[in-house]
C-alpha positions in Angstrom: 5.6 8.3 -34.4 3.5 6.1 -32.1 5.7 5.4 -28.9 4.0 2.7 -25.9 5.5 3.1 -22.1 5.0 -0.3 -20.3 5.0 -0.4 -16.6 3.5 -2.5 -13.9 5.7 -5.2 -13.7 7.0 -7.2 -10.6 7.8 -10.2 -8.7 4.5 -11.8 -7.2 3.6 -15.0 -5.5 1.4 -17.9 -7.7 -2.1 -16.8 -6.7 -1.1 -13.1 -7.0 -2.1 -10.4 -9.0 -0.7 -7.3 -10.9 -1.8 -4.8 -13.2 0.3 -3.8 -16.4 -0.1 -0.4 -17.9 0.7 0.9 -21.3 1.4 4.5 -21.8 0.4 5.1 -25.9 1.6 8.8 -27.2 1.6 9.6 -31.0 -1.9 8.0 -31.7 -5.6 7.4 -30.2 -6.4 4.2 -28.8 -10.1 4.4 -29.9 -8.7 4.1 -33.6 -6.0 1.3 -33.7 -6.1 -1.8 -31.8 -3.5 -2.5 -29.1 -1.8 -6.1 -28.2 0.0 -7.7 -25.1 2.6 -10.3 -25.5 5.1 -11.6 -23.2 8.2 -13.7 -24.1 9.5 -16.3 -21.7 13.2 -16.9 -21.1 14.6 -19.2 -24.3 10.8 -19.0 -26.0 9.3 -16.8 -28.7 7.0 -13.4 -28.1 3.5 -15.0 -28.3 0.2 -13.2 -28.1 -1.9 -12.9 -25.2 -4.7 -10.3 -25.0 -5.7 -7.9 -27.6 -8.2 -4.7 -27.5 -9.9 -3.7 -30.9 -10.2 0.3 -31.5 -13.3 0.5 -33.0 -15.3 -0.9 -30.3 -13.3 -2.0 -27.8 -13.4 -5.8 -28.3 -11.1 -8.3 -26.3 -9.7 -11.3 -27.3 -7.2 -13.6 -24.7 -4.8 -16.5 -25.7 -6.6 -19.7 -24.1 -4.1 -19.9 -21.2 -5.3 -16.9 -19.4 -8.9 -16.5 -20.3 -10.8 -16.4 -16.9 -7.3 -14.4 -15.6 -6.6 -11.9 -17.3 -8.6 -8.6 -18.4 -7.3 -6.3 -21.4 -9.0 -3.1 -21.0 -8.4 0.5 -21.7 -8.8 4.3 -20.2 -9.3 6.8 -23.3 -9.1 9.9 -22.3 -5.8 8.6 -20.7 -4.7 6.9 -23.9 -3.7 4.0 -21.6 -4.2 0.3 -21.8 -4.1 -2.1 -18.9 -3.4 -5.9 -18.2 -5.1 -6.9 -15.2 -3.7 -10.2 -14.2 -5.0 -12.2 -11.5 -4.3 -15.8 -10.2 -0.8 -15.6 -11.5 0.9 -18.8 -12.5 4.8 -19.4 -12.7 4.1 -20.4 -16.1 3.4 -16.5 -16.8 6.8 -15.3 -16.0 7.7 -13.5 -18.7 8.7 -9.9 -20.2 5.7 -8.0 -20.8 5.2 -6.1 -24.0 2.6 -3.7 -25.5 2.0 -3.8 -29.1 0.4 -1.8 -32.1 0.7 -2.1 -36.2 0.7 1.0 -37.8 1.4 1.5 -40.9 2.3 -1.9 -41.9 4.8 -1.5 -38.6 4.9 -2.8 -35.7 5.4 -0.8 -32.9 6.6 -1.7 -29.3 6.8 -0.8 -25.8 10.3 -1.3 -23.6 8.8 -4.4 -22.1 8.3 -5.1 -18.4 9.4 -8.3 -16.1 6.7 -10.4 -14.7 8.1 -12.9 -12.4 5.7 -15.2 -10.7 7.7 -17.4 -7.8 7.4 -18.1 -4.2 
């Protein structure tokens, strides 16, 4: 059973940074891809960065290309969300993601809150 641990999460000034992690037990990055998505207060979960398995491939939502980095630590079986230049259009709960087995799959979810 594939479980993901967020973390990272925080309150941070616009202009700020942070770094999300995802903790990923029960399978091996390098073979399934893994997702980000946050969902803002009274909005749906929407898509924001995804890593391929195979290859490692990143892909952003438009609103945080040039922002925001998806990468990845194998031998740790982590992947990270660097953040940078944070908006207060990014608050949002955090969420890791993988589809396995026609599933999805989900971590806990972690606050981002971007105010001064």
């Amino acid at each position: 059973q594939p479980q993901l641990v967020d973390s990272g999460g925080g309150l941070v000034q616009p202009g700020g940074s942070l770094r999300l992690s995802c903790a990923v037990s029960g399978f091996n990055i390098s073979n399934y891809l893994v997702r980000w998505y946050r969902q803002a207060p009274g909005k749906e979960r929407d898509l924001v960065a995804t890593i391929t398995g195979t290859g490692g491939s990143t892909y952003y939502r438009d609103s945080v290309k040039g922002r925001f980095t998806i990468s990845r630590d194998v031998p740790k079986n982590t992947v990270y969300l660097q953040m940078n230049s944070l908006k207060p259009e990014d608050t949002a709960v955090y969420y890791c993601n993988t589809l396995m087995y026609g599933r999805h799959f989900w971590g806990q979810g972690t606050q981002v809150t971007v105010s001064s």
